[in-house]
C-alpha positions as CSV (number, residue, x, y, z in Angstrom):
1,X,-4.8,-114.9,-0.4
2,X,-7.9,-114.8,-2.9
3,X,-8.3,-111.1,-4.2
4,X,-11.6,-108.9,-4.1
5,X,-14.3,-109.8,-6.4
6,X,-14.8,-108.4,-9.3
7,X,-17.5,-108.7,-12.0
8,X,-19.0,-111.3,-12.8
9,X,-19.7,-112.6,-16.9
10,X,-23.2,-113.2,-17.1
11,X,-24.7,-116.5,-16.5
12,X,-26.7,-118.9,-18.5
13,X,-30.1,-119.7,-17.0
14,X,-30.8,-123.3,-17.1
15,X,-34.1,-124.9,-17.0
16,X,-34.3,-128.6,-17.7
17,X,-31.1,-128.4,-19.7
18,X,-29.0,-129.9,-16.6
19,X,-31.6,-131.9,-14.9
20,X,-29.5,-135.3,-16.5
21,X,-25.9,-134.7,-14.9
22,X,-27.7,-134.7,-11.5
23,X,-28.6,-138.1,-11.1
24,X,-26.3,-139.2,-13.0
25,X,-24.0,-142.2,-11.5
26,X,-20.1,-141.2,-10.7
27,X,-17.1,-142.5,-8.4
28,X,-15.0,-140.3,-6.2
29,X,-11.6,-141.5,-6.3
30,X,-11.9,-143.6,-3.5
31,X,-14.8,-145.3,-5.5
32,X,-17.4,-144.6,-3.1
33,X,-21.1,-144.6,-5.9
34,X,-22.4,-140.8,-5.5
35,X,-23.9,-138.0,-7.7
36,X,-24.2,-134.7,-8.4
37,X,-27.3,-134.6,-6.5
38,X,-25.7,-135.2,-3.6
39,X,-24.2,-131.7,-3.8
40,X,-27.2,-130.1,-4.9
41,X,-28.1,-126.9,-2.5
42,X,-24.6,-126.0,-2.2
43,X,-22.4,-123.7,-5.6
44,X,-20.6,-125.4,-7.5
45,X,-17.5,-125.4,-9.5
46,X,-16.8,-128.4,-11.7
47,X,-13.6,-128.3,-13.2
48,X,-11.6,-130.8,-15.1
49,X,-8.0,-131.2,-14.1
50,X,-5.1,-133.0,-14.6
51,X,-1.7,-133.7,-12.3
52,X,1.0,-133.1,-15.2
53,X,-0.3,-130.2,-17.1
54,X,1.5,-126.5,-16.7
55,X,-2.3,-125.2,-15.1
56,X,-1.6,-128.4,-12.6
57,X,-0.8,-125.0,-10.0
58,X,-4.3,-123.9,-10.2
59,X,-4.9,-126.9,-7.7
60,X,-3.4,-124.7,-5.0
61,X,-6.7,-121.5,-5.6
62,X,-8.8,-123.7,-6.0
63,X,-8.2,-125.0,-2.7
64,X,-8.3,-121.7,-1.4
65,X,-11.6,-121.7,-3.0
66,X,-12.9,-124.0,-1.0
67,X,-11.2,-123.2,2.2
68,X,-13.0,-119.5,1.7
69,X,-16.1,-120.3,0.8
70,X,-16.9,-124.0,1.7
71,X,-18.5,-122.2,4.9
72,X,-20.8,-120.8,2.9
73,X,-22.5,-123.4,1.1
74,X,-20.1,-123.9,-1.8
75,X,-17.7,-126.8,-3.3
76,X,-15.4,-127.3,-5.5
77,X,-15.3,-130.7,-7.5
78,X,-12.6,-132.4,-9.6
79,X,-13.1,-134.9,-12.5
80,X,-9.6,-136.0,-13.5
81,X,-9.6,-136.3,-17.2
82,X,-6.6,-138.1,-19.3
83,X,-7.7,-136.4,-22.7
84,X,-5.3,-133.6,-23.3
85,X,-1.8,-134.7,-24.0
86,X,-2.1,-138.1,-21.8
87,X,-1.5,-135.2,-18.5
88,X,-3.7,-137.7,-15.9
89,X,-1.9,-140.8,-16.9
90,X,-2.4,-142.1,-13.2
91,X,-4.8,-144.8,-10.9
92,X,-6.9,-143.1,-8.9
93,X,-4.9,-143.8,-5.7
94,X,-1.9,-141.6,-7.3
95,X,-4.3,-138.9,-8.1
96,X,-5.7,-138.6,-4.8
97,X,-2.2,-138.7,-3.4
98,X,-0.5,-136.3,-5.5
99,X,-3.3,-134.1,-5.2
100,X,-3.5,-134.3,-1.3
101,X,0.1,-134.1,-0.4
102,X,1.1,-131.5,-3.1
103,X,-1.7,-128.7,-3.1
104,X,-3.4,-130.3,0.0
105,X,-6.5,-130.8,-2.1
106,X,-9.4,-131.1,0.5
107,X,-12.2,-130.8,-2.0
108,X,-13.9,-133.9,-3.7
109,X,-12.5,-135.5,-6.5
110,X,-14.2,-137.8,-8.5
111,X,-13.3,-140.5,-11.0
112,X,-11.3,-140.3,-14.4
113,X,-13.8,-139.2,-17.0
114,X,-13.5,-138.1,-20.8
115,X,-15.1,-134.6,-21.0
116,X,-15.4,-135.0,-24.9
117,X,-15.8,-137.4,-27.7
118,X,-17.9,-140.4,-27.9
119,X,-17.0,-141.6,-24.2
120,X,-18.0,-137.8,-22.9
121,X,-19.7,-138.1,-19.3
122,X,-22.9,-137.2,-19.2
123,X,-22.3,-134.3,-16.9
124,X,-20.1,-132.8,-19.4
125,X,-22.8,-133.6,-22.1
126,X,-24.7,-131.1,-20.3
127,X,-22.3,-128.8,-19.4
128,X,-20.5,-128.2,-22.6
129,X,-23.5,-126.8,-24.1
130,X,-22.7,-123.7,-22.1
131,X,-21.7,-120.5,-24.0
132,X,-18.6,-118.8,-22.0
133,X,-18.3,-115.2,-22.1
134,X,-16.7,-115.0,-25.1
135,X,-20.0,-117.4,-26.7
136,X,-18.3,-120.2,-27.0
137,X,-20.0,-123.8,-26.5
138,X,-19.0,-127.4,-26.8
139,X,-16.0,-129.2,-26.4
140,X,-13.7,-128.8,-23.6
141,X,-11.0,-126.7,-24.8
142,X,-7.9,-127.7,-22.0
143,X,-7.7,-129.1,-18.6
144,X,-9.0,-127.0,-16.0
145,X,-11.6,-125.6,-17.7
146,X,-14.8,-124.5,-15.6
147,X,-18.2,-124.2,-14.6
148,X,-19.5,-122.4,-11.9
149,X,-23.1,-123.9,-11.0
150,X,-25.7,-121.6,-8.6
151,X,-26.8,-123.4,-5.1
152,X,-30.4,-123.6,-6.5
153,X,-28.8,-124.8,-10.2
154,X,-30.6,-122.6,-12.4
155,X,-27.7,-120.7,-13.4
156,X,-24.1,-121.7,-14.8
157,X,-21.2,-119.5,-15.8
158,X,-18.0,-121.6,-18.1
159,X,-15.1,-120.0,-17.7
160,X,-11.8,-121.2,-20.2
161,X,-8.4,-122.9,-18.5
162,X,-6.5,-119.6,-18.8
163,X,-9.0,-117.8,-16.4
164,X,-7.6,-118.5,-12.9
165,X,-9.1,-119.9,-9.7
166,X,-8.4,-115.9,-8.3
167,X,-9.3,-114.5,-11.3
168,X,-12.0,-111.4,-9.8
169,X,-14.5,-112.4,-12.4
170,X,-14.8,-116.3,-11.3
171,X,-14.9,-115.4,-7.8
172,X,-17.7,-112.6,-8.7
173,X,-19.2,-115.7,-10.0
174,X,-18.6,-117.8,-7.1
175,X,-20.2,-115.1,-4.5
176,X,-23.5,-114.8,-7.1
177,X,-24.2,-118.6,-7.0
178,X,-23.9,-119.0,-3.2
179,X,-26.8,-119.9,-1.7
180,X,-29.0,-117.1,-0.4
C-alpha cells in the first residue's frame, strides 16, 4: 500500500532544543496524564490533524504508517487542533470515534491543542522552530502538518500538509529515524 522510499530532506540535529516537549504534561483523548517521554526510544511523527479538513484522508496513510512500521520501533501521534477554519470543532469522544471508525485510526491521539499563538503547546513551541526543506520555521502553516522525530531524538525532519503520509521522502525519513 505505502510505496518505496525515496530520499529523504535532511534533518535538523537537535541538541537541548527539544528537551522541554518531553516532559511536558499532555492528555490522550481518553484523558489518560502522559508525555512525550513516554514514547521516547521509539520514531516519531507528530502531526496535527483535524476531522473536517480536505487533508482529513491523510488519516487513512498514516495509519498505514503505523501498521508498517510500528513493529519496528516507530509511532505515529495525533494532536487534534481546532485553529484552521474551526475543522476539529468536536469533544474528544467524537474525535476518537470518527477517527476510529472512519480510517480505523489505531495510533495515539492526544488532546485538542493550539499549535500557534499565545495558547501554542509547548511541544509545538519546540517544534516549530524547525526549518522544513524549503527553510521555513515557525508557525504551523495547515493541519496535518509534520515532524518526523529519530528514536534517539536528536534529529527532526518538518515536512508541510501538502506532503503526504506516502510521500517517498517522508517515509525516507521515517526509515532514517527508526531506531538502530
Amino acid at each position: 500500500m505505502l510505496p518505496p522510499a525515496g530520499k529523504a530532506p535532511a534533518p535538523a540535529t537537535i541538541d537541548k532544543e527539544l528537551a522541554p516537549m518531553w516532559n511536558t504534561p499532555i492528555k490522550t483523548l481518553q484523558g489518560k496524564d502522559t508525555q512525550l517521554a513516554s514514547y521516547q526510544g521509539k520514531a516519531l511523527l507528530v502531526v496535527n490533524v483535524a476531522s473536517k479538513c480536505g487533508l482529513t484522508p491523510q488519516y487513512a496513510t498514516l495509519e498505514a504508517l503505523q501498521k508498517k512500521y510500528g513493529p519496528k520501533g516507530f509511532t505515529v501521534i495525533g494532536f487534534p487542533c481546532n485553529q484552521f477554519g474551526g475543522q476539529e470543532p468536536g469533544t474528544a469522544g467524537e474525535i476518537q470515534e470518527f477517527c476510529s471508525t472512519t480510517y480505523g485510526v489505531t495510533f495515539p491521539m492526544m488532546e485538542k491543542v493550539d499549535v500557534n499563538g499565545p495558547g501554542r503547546h509547548e511541544i509545538y513551541k519546540a517544534l516549530t522552530a524547525i526549518a522544513d526543506a524549503e527553510g521555513r520555521t515557525g508557525d504551523i502553516r495547515w493541519n496535518f502538518e509534520k515532524f518526523v522525530v529519530s528514536a534517539d531524538g536528536t534529529k527532526v525532519t518538518r515536512f508541510s500538509p501538502k506532503v503526504t503520509p506516502d510521500d517517498p521522502t517522508l517515509i525516507a525519513a521515517v526509515e532514517a529515524a527508526l531506531p538502530r
